[in-house]
N, C-alpha and C positions, 0 to 999 in steps of 0.2 A: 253114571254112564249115559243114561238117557238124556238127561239135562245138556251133557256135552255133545251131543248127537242132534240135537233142538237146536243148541247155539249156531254151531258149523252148518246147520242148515239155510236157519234164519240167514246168518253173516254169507254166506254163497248167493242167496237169489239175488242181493241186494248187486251183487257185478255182474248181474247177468240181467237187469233191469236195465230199459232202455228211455233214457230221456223223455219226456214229453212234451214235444214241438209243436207249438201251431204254427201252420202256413196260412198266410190273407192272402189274397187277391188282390192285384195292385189296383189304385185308386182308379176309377172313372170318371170323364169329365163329361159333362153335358153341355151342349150349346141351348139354354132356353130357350131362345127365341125361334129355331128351327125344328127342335125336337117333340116341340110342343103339335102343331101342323099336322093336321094328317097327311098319312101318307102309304104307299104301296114299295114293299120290299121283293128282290130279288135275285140270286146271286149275290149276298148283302153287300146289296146297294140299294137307297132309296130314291124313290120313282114319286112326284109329286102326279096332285091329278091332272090326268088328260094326256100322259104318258104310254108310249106304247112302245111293246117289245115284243120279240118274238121267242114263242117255247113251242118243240116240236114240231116246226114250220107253220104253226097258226098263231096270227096279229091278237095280240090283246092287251085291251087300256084300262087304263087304272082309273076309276070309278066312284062313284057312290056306292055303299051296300045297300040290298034292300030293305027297307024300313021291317024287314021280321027276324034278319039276324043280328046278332050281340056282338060279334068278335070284332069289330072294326068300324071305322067309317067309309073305308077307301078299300077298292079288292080288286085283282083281274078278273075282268068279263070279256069275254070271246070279244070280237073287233067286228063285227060285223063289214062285211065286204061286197058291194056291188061288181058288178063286170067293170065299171069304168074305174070304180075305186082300185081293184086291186091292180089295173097295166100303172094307177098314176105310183100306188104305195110302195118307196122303200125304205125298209128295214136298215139302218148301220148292222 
């Protein structure tokens, strides 16, 4: 009786076991020759150097980093703005 009781167990899980699917990621393409460049992101969208946009209603341009941090080449730094600078500067 027991044995029969094992069987019907065993033989049940096995419909009630669910496939095992992997999902991928569809492929990526990279453009080398642009991808490579550094460069400053935003709203992704990439910003080469010397680019400026505005966050918050304050100008700021895509750069050099300082030679003491790691994470990049290129990064927003404030825009710095004279009185004459900002009647000439506009923003799209």
């Amino acid at each position: 009786m027991r044995l029969t009781i094992g069987f019907l167990l065993l033989g049940s899980t096995a419909v009630f076991a669910a496939p095992h699917i992997i999902h991928t990621p569809p492929a990526l393409e990279l453009n080398v020759n642009s991808d490579l460049a550094p460069a400053c992101f935003y709203a992704d969208q990439r910003y080469s150097k010397g680019a400026i946009i505005e966050m918050a209603k304050q100008p700021f341009i895509c750069e050099r980093e300082k030679s003491f941090e790691q994470n990049g080449q290129l990064s927003w730094q404030p825009f710095p703005l004279s009185v004459q600078t900002e009647q000439k500067l506009t923003i799209p």
